[in-house]
C-alpha positions as a Markdown table, in Angstrom:
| # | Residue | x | y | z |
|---|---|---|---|---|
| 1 | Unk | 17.8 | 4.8 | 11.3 |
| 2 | Unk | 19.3 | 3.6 | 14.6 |
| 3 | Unk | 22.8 | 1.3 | 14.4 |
| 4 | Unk | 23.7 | -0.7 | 17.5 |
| 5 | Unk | 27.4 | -0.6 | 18.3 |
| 6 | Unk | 29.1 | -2.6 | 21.1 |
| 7 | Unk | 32.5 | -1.7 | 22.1 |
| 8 | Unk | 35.3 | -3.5 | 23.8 |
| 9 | Unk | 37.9 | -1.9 | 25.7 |
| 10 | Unk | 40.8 | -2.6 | 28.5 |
| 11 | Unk | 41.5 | 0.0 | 31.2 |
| 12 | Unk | 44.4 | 0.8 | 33.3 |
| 13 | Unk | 43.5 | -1.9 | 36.1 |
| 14 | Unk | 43.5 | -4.8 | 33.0 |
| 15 | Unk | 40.3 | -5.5 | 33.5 |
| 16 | Unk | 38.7 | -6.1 | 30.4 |
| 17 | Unk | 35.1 | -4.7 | 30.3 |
| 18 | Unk | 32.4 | -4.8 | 27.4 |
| 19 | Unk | 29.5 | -2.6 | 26.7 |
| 20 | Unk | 27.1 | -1.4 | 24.0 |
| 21 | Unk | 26.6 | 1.9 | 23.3 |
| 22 | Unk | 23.9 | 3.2 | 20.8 |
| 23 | Unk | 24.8 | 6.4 | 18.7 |
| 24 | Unk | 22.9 | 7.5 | 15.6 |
| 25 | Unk | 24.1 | 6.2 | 12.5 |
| 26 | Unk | 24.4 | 9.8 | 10.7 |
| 27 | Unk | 27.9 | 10.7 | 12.8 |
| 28 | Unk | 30.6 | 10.0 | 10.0 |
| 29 | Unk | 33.2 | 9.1 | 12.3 |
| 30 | Unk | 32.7 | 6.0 | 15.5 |
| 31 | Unk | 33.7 | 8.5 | 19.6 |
| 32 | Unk | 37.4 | 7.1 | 20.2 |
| 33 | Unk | 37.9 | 5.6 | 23.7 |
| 34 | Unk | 40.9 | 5.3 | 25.1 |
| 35 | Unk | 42.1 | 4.1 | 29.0 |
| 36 | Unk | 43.5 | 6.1 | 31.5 |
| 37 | Unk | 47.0 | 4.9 | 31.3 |
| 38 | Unk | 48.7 | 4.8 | 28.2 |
| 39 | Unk | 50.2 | 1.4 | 29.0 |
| 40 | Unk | 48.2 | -1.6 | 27.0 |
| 41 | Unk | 45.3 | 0.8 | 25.6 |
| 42 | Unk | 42.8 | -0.3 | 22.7 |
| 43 | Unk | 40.3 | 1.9 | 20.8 |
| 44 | Unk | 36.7 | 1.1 | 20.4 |
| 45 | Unk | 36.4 | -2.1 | 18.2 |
| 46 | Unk | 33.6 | -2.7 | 16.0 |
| 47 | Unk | 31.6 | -5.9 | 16.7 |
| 48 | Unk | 28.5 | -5.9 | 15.2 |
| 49 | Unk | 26.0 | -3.0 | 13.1 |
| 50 | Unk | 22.3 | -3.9 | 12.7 |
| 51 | Unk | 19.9 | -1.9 | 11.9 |
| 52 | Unk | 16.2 | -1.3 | 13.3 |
| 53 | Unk | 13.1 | 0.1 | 11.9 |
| 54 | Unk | 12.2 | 4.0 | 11.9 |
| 55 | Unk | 9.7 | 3.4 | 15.1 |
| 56 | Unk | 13.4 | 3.1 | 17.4 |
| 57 | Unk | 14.1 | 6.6 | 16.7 |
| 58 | Unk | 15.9 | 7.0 | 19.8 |
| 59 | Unk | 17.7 | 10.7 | 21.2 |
| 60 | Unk | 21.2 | 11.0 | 22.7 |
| 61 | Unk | 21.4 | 10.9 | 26.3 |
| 62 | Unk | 18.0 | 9.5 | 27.0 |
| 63 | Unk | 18.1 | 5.7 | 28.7 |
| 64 | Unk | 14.9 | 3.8 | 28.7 |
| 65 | Unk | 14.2 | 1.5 | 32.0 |
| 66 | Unk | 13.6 | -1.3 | 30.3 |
| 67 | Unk | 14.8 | -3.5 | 27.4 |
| 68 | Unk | 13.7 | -2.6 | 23.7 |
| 69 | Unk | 11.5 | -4.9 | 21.6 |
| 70 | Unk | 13.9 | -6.4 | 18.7 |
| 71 | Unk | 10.8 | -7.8 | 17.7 |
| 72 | Unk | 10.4 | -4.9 | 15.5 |
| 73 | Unk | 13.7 | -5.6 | 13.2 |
| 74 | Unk | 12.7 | -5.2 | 10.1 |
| 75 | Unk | 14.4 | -7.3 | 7.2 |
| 76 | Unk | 13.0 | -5.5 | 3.9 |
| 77 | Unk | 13.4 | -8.8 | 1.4 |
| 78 | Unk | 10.7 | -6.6 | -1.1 |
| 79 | Unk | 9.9 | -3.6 | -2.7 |
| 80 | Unk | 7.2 | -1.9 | -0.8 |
| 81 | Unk | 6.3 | 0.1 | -4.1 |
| 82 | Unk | 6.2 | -3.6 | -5.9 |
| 83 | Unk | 4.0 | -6.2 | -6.1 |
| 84 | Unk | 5.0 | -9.9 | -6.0 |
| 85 | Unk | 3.0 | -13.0 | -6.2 |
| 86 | Unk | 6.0 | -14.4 | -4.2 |
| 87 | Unk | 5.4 | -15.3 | -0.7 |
| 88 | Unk | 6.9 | -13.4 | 1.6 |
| 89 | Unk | 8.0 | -13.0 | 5.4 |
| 90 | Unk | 5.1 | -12.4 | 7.8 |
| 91 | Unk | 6.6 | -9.5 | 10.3 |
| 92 | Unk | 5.2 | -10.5 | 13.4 |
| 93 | Unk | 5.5 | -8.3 | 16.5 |
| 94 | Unk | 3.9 | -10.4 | 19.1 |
| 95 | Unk | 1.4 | -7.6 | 19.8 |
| 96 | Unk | 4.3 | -5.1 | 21.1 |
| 97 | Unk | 5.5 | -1.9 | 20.6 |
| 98 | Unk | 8.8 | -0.4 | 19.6 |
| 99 | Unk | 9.2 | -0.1 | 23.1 |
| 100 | Unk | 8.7 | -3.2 | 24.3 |
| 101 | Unk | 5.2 | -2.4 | 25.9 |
| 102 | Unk | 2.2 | -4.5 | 24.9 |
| 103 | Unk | 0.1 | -2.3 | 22.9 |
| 104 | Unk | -2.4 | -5.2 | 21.8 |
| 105 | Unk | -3.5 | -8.4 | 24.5 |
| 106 | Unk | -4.0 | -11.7 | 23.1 |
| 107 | Unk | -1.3 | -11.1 | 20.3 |
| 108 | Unk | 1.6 | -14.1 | 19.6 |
| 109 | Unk | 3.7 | -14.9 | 17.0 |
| 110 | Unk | 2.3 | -17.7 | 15.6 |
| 111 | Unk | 3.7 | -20.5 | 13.0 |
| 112 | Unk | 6.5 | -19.0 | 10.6 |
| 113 | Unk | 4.2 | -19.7 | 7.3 |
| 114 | Unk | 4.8 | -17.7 | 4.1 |
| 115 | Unk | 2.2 | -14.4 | 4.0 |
| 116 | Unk | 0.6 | -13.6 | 0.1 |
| 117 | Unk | 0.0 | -9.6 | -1.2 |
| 118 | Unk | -3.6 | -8.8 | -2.3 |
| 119 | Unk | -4.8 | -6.8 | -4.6 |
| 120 | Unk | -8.2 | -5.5 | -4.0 |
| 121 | Unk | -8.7 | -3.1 | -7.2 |
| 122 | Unk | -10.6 | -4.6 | -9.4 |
| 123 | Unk | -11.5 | -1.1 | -11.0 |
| 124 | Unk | -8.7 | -0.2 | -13.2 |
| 125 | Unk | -11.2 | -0.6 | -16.1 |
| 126 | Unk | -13.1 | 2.2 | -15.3 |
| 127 | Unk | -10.4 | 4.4 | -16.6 |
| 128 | Unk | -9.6 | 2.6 | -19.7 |
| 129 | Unk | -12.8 | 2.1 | -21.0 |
| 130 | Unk | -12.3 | -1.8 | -21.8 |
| 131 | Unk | -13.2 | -5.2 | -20.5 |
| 132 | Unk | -10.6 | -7.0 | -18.1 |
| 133 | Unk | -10.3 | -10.5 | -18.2 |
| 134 | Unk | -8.3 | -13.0 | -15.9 |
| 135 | Unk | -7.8 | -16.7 | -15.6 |
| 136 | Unk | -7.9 | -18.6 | -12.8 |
| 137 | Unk | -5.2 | -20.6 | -12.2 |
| 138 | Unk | -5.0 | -21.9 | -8.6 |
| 139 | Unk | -7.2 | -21.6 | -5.6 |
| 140 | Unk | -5.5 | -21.6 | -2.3 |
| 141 | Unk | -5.7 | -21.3 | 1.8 |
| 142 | Unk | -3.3 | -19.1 | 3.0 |
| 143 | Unk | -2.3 | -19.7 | 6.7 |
| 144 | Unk | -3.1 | -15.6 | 7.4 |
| 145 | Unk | -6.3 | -15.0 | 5.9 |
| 146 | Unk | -9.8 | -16.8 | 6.5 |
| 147 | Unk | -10.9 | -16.6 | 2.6 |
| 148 | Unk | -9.6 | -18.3 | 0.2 |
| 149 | Unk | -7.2 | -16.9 | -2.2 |
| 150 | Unk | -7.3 | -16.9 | -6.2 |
| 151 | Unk | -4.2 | -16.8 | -8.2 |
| 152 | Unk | -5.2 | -14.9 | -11.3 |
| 153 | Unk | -3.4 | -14.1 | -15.1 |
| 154 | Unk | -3.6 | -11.5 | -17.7 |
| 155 | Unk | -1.3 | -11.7 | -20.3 |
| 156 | Unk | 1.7 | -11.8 | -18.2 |
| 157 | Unk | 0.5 | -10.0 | -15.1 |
| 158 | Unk | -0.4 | -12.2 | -11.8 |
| 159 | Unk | -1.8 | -11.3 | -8.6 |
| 160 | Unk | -4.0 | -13.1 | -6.0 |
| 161 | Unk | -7.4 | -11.7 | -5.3 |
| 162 | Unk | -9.9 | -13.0 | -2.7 |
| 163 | Unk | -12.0 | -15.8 | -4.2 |
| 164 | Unk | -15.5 | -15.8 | -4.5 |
| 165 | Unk | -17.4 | -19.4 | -3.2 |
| 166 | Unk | -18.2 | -20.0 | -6.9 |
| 167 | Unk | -15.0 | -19.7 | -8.0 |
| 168 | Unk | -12.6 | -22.4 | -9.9 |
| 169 | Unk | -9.6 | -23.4 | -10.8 |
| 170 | Unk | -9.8 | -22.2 | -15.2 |
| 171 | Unk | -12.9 | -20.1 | -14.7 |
| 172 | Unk | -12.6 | -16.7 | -16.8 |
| 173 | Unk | -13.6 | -13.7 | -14.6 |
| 174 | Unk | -14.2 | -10.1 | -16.0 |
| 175 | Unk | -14.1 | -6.9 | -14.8 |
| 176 | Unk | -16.8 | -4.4 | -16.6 |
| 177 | Unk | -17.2 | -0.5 | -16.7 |
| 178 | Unk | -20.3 | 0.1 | -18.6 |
| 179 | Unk | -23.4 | 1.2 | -16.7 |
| 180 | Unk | -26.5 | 1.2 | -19.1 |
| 181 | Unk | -30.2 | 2.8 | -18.2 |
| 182 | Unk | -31.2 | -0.8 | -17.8 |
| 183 | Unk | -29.6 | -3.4 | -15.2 |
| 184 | Unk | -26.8 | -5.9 | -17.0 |
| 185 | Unk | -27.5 | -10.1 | -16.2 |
| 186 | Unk | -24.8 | -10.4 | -13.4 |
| 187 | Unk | -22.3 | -13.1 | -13.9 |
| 188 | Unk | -20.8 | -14.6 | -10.6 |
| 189 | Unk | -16.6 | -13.9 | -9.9 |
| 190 | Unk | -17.3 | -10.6 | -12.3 |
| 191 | Unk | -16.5 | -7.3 | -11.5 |
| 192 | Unk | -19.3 | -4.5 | -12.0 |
| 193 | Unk | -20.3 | -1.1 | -10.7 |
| 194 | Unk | -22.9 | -1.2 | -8.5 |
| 195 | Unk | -24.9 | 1.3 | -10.7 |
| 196 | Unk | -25.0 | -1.5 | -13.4 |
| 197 | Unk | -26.4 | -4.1 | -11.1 |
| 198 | Unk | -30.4 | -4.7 | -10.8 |
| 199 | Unk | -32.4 | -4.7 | -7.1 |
| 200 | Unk | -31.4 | -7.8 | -4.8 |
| 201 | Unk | -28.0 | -9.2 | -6.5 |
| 202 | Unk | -25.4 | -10.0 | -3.9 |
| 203 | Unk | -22.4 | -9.1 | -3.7 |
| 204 | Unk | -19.2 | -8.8 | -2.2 |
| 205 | Unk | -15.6 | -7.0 | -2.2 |
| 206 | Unk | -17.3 | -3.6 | -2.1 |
| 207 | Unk | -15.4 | -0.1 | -3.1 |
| 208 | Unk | -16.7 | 2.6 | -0.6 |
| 209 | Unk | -15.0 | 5.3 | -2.7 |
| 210 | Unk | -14.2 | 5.4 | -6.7 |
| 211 | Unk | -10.7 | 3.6 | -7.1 |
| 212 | Unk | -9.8 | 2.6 | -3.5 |
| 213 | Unk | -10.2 | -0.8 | -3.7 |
| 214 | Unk | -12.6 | -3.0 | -1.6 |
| 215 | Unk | -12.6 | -2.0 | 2.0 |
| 216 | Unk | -16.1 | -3.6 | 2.7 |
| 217 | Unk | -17.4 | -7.5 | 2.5 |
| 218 | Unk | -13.9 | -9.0 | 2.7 |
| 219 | Unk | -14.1 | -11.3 | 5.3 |
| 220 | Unk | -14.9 | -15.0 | 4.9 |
| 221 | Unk | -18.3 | -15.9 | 4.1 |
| 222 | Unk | -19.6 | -11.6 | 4.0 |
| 223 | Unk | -21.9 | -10.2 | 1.7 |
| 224 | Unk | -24.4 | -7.5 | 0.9 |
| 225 | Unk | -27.2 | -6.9 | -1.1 |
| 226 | Unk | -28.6 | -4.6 | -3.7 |
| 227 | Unk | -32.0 | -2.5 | -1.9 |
| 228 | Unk | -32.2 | 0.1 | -4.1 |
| 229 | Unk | -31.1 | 1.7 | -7.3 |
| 230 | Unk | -31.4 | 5.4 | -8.5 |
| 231 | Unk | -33.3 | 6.0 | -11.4 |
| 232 | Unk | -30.6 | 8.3 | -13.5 |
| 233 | Unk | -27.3 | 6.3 | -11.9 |
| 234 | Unk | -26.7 | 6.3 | -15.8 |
| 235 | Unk | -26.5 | 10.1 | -16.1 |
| 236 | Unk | -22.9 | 10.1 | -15.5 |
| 237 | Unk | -22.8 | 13.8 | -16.4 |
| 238 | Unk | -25.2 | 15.0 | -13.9 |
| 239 | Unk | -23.3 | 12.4 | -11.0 |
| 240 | Unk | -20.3 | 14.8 | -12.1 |
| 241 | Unk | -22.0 | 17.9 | -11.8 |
| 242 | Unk | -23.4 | 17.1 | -8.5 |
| 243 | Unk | -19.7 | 16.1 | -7.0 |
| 244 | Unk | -18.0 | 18.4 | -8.0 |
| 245 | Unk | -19.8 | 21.5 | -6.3 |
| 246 | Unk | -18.2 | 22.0 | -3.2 |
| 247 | Unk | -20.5 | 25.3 | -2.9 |
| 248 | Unk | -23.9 | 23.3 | -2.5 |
| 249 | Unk | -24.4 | 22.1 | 1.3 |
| 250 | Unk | -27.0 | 20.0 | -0.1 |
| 251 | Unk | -26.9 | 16.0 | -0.3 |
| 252 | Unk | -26.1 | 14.0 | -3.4 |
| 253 | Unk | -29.4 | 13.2 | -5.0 |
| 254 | Unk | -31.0 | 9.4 | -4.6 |
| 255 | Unk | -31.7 | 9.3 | -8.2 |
| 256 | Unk | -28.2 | 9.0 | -8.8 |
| 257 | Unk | -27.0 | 6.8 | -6.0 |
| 258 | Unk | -27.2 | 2.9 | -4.7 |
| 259 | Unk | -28.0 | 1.3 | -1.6 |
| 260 | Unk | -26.5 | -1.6 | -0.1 |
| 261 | Unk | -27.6 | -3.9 | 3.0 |
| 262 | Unk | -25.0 | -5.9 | 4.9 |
| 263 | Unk | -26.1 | -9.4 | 5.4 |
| 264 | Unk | -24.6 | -9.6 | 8.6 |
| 265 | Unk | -25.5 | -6.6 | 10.6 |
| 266 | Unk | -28.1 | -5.1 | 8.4 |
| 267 | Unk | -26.6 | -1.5 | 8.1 |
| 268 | Unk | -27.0 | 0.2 | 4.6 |
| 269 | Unk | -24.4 | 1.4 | 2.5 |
| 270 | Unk | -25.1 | 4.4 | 0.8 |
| 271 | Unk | -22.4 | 4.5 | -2.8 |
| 272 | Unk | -22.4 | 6.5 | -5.9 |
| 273 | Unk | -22.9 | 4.7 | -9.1 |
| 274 | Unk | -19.2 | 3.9 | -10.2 |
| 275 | Unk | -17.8 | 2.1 | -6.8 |
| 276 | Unk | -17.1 | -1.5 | -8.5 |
| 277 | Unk | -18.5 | -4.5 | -6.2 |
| 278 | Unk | -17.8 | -8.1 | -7.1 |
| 279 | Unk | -21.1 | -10.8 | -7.6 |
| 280 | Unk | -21.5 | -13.5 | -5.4 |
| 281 | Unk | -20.2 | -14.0 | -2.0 |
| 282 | Unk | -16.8 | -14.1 | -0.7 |
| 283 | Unk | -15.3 | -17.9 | -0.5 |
| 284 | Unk | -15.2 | -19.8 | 2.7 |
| 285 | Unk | -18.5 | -19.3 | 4.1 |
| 286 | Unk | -18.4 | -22.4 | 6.6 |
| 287 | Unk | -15.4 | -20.4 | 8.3 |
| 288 | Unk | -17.9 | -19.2 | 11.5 |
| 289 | Unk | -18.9 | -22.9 | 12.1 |
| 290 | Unk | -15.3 | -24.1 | 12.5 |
| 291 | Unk | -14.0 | -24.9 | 16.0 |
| 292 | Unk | -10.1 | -25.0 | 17.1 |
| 293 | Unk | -9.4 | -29.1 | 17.1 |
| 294 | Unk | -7.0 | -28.6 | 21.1 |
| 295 | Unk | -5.4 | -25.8 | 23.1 |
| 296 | Unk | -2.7 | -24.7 | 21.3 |
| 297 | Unk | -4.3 | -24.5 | 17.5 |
| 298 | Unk | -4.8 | -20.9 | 18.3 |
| 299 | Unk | -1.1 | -20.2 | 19.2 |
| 300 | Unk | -0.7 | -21.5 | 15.7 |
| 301 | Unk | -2.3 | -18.8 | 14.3 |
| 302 | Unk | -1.3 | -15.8 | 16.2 |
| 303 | Unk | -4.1 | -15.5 | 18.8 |
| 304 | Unk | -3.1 | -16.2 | 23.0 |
| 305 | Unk | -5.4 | -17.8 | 25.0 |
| 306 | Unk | -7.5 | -15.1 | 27.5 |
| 307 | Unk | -7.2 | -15.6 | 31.2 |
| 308 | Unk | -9.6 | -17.2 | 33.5 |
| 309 | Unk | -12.5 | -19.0 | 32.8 |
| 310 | Unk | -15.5 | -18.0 | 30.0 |
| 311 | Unk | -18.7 | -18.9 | 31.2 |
| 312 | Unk | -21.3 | -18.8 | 29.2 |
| 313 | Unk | -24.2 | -16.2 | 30.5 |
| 314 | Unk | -27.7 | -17.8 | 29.8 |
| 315 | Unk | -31.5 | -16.2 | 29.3 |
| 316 | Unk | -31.5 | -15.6 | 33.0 |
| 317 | Unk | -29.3 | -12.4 | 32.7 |
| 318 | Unk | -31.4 | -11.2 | 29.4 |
| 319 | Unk | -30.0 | -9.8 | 26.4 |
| 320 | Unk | -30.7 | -6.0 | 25.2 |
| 321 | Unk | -32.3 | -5.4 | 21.7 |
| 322 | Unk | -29.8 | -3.0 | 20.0 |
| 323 | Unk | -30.8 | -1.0 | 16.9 |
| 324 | Unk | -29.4 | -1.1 | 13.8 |
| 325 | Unk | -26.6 | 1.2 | 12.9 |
| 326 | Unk | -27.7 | 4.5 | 11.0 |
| 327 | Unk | -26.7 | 4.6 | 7.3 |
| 328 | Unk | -23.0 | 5.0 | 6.1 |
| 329 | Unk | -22.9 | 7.5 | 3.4 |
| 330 | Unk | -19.7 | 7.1 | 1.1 |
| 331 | Unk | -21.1 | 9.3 | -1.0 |
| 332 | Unk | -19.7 | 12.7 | 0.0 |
| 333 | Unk | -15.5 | 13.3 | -1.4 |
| 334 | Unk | -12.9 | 13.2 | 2.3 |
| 335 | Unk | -11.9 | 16.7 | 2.2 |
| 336 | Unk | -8.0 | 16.9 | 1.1 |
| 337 | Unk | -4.9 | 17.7 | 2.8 |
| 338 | Unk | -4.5 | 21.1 | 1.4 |
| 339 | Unk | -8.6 | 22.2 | 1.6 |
| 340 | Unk | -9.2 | 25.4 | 2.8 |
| 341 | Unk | -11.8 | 25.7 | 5.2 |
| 342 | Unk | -14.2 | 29.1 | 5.7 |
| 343 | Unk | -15.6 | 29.8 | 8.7 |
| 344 | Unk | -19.1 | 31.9 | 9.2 |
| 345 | Unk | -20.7 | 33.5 | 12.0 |
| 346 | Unk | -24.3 | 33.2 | 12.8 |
| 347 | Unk | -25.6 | 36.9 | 12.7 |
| 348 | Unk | -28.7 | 36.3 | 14.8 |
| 349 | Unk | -26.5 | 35.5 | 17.9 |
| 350 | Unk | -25.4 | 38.5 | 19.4 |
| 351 | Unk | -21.5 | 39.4 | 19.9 |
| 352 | Unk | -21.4 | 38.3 | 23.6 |
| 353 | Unk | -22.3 | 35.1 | 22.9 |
| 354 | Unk | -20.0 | 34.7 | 20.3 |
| 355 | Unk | -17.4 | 35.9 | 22.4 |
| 356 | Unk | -18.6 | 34.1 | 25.2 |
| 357 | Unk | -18.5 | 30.6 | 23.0 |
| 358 | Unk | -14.3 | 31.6 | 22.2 |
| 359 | Unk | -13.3 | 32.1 | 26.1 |
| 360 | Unk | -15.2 | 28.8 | 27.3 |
| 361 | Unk | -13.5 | 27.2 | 24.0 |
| 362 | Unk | -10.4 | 28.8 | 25.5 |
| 363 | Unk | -10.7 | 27.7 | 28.6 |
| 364 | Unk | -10.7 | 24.3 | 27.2 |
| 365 | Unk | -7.5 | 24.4 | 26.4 |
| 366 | Unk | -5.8 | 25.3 | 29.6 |
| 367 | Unk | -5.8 | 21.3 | 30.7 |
| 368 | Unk | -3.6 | 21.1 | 28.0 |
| 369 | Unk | -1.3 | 23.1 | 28.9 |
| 370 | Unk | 1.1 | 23.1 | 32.3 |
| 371 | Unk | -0.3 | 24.8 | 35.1 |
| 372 | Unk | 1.5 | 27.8 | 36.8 |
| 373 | Unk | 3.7 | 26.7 | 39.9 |
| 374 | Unk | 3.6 | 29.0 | 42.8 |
| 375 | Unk | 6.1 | 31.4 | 43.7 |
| 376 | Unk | 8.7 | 30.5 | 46.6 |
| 377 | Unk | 7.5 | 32.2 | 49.4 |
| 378 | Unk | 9.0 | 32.1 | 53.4 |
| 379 | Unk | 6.3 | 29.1 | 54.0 |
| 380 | Unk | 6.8 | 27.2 | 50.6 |
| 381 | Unk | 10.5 | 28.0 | 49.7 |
| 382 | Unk | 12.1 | 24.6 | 47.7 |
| 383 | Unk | 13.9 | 22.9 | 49.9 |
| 384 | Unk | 17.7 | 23.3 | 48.9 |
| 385 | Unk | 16.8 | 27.3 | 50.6 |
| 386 | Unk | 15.1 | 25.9 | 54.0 |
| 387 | Unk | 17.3 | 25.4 | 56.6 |
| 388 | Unk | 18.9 | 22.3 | 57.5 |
| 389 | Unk | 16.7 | 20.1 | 60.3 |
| 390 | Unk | 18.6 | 19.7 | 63.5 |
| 391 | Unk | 17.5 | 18.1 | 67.3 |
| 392 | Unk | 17.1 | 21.0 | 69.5 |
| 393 | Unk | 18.1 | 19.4 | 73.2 |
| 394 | Unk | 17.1 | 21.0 | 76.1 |
């Protein structure tokens, strides 16, 4: 952490002058300055001690050329570790770095309106074994976020969750773990795993791994469906078995697997059994066909007008078919941190090759690293060593 301290001192001449000088914060004890004359001196006075967010790390003795974002002041008025159903203060950074560069175009503040935490687990069933209900108390807009938001109770836990567009103000939503040979009658706002689902229910909020929390489908208006369905998702046991051999370079079987469709793009999702999806679709679906009512709407909510003119291109200039995306398959484990890794050699390639492969892979490397200056030599010596130049006059 970085404290700013500004000093003010007098000098011999009496001329009062005032600077700032930054010093890390862990020095137990503030440099003493003192004048040149011993007549009228004054130590450093303290003024003022904020302090700035871990991305200003900043080293002794190095001065930046240009003037540091305090955009990036940090007033921590939560818990990070907590959760709160309080609003709280939107940090906005205007689209700038700690250093005062823009990082992302198009980026503004926006309105100072309150910002909500979301929870997106709806899965914490799965380890208890037991159905979760909520009530729904409140359905709101929030200023940040395109869908709607639901304000949810359980005994005496709240949290907001993204609505779904059939949701309402008393409804009673539910959040299952069972998955049975034969596909469950979905309810809409409930929570299931997608093994327990039949073909062609839609769905939303979708897990992409076991416990994560929706990562998929949580835009306005997004949804997927259901295109196919293993025949043994039930078989937890052999799902199990199946994950947890890391020595088999083979696929996860279909049998025990789903697949999803996007609704908007079309790509398939490829999930194991127990990533929990929501039914229905998220709220706000009219969000696409809504248009900004004058100029500076969008300034309102963050986004800065492009430069220059957009016009639109028309059938003249053709448009190019694209294909659809290939499959996304969520169903193989991200290795960990601390996995080891085993190399093997293919024997059929001779060692030249092999060795071969290393130096070009080698060789690769040397752009990374600084290139060899020449030696000084009598017609490239630096140039504190040449000579001084001097008008020869005839």
């Amino acid at each position: 952490m970085i404290t700013l301290y500004h000093y003010e001192l007098t000098l011999y001449n009496f001329k009062a002058i005032r600077f700032s000088a930054r010093e890390i914060s862990c020095l137990t004890t503030l440099p003493r300055v003192t004048a040149l004359w011993p007549m009228n001196t004054q130590s450093a006075r303290f003024v003022r001690n904020i302090q700035t967010s871990t991305s200003l790390q900043r080293h002794p003795g190095i001065v930046y050329p240009h003037k540091l974002s305090w955009k990036w002041l940090i007033e921590r008025s939560v818990d990070p570790n907590q959760y709160t159903v309080d609003p709280i203060r939107k940090i906005r950074t205007g689209g700038r770095g700690p250093d005062g560069h823009i990082k992302y175009k198009h980026r503004t503040t926006g309105l100072n309106r309150p910002y909500f935490l979301v929870d997106y687990v709806r899965s914490r069933q799965m380890a208890t074994k037991e159905v979760h209900e909520e009530v729904v108390l409140k359905i709101a807009k929030n200023w940040w976020r395109d869908p709607f938001l639901a304000l949810t109770a359980s005994g005496e836990v709240k949290r907001w969750i993204i609505a779904t567009s059939t949701m309402k103000e008393g409804d009673v939503i539910r959040s299952h773990w069972e998955i049975p040979k034969i596909p469950v009658l979905p309810v809409l706002g409930d929570a299931y795993p997608v093994g327990a689902l039949p073909v062609g229910t839609q769905v939303c909020l979708i897990e992409l791994h076991p416990g994560e929390g929706a990562m998929s489908c949580r835009a306005a208006g997004t949804s997927a469906t259901i295109v196919r369905r293993g025949t043994s998702v039930h078989d937890l046991d052999s799902l199990h078995a199946q994950v947890t051999d890391v020595f088999s370079a083979e696929p996860i079987d279909d049998s025990v697997t789903c697949t999803l469709q996007l609704d908007s793009t079309q790509r398939e999702l490829r999930l194991l059994p127990t990533c929990v999806v929501v039914v229905g679709q998220v709220s706000n679906e009219t969000h696409n066909k809504q248009r900004y009512r004058k100029f500076g709407e969008k300034y309102w909510h963050g986004i800065k007008q492009r430069s220059g003119l957009y016009q639109k291109k028309t059938g003249r200039f053709g448009r190019k078919i694209r294909p659809v995306d290939p499959m996304l398959d969520c169903t193989q484990e991200e290795p960990s941190v601390g996995e080891i890794m085993v190399k093997f050699t293919l024997p059929e390639r001779p060692e030249v090759e092999r060795r071969r492969a290393r130096e070009v892979f080698a060789d690769s490397l040397l752009i990374r690293r600084p290139k060899a200056r020449p030696v000084p030599g009598p017609n490239n010596a630096l140039p504190h060593t040449l000579p001084t130049f001097t008008w020869r006059h005839k």
